[in-house]
LUMSE-235483 format. One record per residue (C-alpha): x, y, z; residue number from 1. Coordinates in nm, 4 decimals. Example, Ala and Ser with C-alpha at 12.3 -4.5 7.8 and 13.67 -1.06 7.14 Angstrom:
2
1.2300;-0.4500;0.7800;1
1.3670;-0.1060;0.7140;2
This chain:
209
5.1585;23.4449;-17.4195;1
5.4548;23.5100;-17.1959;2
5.7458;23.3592;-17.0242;3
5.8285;23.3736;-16.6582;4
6.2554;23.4712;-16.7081;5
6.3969;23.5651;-17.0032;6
6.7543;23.6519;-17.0408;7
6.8624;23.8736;-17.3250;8
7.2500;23.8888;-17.4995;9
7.3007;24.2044;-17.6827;10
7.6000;24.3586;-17.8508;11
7.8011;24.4236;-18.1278;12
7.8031;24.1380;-18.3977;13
8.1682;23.9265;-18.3449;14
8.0896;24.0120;-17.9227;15
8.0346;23.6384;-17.8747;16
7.6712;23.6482;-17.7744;17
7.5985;23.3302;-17.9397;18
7.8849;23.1688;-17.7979;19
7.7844;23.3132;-17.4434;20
7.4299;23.2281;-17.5006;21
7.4990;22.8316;-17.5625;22
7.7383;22.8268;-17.2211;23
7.5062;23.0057;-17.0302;24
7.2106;22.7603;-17.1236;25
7.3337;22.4280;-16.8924;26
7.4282;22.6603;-16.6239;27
7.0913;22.8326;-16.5973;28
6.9171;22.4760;-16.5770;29
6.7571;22.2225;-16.8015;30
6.4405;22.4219;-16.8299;31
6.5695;22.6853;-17.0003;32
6.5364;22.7343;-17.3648;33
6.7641;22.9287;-17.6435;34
6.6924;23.1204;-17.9205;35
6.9647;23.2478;-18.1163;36
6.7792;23.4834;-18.3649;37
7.0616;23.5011;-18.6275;38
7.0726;23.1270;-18.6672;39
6.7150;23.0671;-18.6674;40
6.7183;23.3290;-18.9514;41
6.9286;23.2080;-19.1544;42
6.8009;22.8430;-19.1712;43
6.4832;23.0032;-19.2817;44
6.7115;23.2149;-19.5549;45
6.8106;22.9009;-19.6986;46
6.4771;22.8141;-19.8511;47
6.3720;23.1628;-19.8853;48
6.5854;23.3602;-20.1428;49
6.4285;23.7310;-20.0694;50
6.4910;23.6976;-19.6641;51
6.8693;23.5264;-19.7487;52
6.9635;23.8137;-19.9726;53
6.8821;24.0603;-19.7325;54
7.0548;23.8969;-19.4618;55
7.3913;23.8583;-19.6625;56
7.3522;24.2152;-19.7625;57
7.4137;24.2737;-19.3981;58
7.0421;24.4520;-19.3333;59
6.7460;24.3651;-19.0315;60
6.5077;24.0519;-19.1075;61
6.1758;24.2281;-19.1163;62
6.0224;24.2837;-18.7880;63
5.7043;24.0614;-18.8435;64
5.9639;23.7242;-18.8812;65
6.1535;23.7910;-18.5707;66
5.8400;23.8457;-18.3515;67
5.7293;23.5375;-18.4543;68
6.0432;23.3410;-18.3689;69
6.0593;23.5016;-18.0414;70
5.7001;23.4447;-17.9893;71
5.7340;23.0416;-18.0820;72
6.0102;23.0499;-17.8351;73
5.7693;23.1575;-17.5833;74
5.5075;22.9158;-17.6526;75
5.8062;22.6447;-17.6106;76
5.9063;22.7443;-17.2745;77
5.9162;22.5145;-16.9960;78
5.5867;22.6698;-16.7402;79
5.8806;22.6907;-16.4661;80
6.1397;22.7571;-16.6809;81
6.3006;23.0490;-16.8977;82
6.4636;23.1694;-17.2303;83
6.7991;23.3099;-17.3608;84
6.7473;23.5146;-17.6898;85
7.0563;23.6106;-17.8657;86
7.0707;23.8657;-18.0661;87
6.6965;24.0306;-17.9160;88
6.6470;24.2792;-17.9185;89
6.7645;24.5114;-18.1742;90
6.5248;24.8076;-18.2468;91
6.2370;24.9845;-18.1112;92
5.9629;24.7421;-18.2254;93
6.1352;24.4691;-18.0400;94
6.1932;24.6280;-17.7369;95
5.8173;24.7050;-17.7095;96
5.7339;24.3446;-17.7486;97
5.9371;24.2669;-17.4948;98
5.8226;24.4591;-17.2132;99
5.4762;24.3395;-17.3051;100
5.5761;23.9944;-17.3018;101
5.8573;23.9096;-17.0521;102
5.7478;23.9108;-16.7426;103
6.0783;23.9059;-16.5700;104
6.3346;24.0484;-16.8183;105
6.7089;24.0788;-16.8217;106
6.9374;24.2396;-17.0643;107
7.3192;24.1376;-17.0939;108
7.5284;24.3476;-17.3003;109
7.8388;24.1781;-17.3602;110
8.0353;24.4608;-17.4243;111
8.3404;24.4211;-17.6715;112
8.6021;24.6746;-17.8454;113
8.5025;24.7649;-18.1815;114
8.8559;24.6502;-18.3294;115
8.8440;24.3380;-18.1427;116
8.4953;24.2155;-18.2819;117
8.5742;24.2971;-18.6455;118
8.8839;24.0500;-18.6403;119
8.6491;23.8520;-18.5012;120
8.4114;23.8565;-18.7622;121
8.7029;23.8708;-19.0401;122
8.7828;23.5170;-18.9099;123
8.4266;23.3349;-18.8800;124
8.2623;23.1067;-19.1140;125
7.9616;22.8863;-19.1101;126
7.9470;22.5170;-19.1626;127
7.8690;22.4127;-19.4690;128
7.6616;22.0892;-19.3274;129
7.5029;22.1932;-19.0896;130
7.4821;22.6028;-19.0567;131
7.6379;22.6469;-18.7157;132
7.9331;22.9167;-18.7039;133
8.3282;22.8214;-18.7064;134
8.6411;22.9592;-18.6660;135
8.8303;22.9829;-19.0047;136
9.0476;22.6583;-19.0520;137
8.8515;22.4661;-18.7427;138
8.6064;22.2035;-18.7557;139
8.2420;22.2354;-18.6763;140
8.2147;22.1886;-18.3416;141
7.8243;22.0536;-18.3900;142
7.9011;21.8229;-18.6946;143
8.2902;21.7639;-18.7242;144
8.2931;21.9013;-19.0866;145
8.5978;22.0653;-19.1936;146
8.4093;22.2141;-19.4881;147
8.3088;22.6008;-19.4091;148
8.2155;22.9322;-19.5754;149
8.2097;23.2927;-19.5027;150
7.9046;23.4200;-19.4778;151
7.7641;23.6494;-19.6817;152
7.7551;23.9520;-19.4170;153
8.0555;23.9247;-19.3416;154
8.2446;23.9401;-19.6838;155
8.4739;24.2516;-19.6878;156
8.2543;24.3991;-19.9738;157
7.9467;24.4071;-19.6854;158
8.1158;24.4108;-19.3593;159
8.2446;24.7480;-19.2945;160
7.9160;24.9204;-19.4167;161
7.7161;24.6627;-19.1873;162
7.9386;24.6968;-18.9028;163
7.9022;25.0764;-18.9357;164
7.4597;25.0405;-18.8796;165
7.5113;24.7977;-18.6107;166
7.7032;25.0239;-18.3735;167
7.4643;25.2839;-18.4654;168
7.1576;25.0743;-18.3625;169
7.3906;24.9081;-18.0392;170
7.4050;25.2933;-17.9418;171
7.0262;25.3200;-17.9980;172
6.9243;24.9739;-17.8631;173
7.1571;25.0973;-17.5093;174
6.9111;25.4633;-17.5357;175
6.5797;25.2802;-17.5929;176
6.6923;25.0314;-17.2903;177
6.7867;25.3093;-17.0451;178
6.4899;25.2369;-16.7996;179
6.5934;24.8644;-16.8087;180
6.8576;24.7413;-16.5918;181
7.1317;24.5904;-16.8233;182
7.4052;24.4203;-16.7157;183
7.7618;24.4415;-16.8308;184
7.9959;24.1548;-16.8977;185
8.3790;24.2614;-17.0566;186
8.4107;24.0968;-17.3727;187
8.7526;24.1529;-17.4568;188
8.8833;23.8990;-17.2022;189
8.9138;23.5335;-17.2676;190
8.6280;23.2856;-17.3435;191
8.6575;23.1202;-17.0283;192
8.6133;23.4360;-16.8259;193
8.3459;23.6270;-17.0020;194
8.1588;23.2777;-16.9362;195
8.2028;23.2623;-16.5621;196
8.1452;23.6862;-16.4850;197
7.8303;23.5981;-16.7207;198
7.7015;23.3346;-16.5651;199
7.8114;23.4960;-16.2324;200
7.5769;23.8533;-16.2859;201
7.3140;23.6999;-16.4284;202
7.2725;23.3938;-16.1631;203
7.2541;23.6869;-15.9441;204
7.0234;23.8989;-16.0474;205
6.7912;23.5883;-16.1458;206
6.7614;23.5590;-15.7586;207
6.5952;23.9219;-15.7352;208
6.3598;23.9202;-16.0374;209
């Protein structure tokens, strides 16, 4: 089990990795798969009560689950082709897999100011049809609904604590990575900009891997 390319979005939650991750995907080419690690979670929260209340309590999916996603992924890939995981890694455990099953393995930290992802985060909600995330007051880009919710990380009562652990574990993720080469993309600038440096580094360094 392993995959010849895999590209990696990291960062703190409200950086726009998922975001990223979905406009990187028809730029890298149509063998190219994506696994966003959050969402897959969280469809599998909705029939499973323990893993959903853990998730809105703003805490880590065990270890075994997300292994196991990443490791379907794998098995989905394209011989020829190559995967975009957001949100993976995010602990020690994961990195580990990693280097024992990417064969050619780059890490993108989209790197955002702390201030600037928390309003981000204040102002997201998930669709209430279909799961995928939207801007307060917007409709679902996927489905068109206009019905949305907060999730349940993100409610003020959760957030701040949660945000706290994840810059904690961004700072250990960046420690446990320091033998990898990671890019860095500026995530403060617009949408439009973060996409094209993105796809700009990592087209690049896709040529020497």
């Amino acid at each position: 089990m392993s995959v010849a390319k895999v590209v990696s979005l990291i960062g703190l939650p409200g950086a726009g990795k998922t975001t990223l991750a979905k406009a990187l995907l028809p730029r890298l080419g149509s063998n190219w798969t994506y696994l966003g690690t959050g969402e897959a979670l969280r469809a599998s929260g909705r029939s499973d009560s323990a893993l959903r209340k853990q998730l809105d309590g703003g805490y880590m999916a065990p270890e075994t689950m997300v292994r196991l996603l990443v490791a379907n992924a794998i098995d989905s890939c394209h011989a020829d082709g190559g995967l975009i995981l957001d949100g993976f890694p995010r602990s020690a455990p994961q990195v580990a897999f990693a280097l024992s099953h990417f064969k050619a393995w780059i890490v993108l930290h989209l790197d955002v100011r702390p201030t600037v992802a928390l309003r981000r985060l204040r102002s997201r909600r998930l669709c209430d049809d279909c799961g995928a995330s939207v801007k307060a007051f917007s409709l679902c880009p996927d489905c068109g609904s206009s019905r949305s919710s907060r999730r349940g990380e993100d409610a003020p009562e959760v957030l701040q604590n949660r945000f706290c652990r994840e810059r904690l574990h961004l700072d250990e993720l960046l420690l446990l990575l320091n033998k990898t080469t990671i890019l860095e993309v500026n995530g403060n600038t617009p949408g439009r900009t973060v996409i094209s440096r993105a796809t700009e580094v990592v087209s690049s360094a896709l040529l020497t891997t």
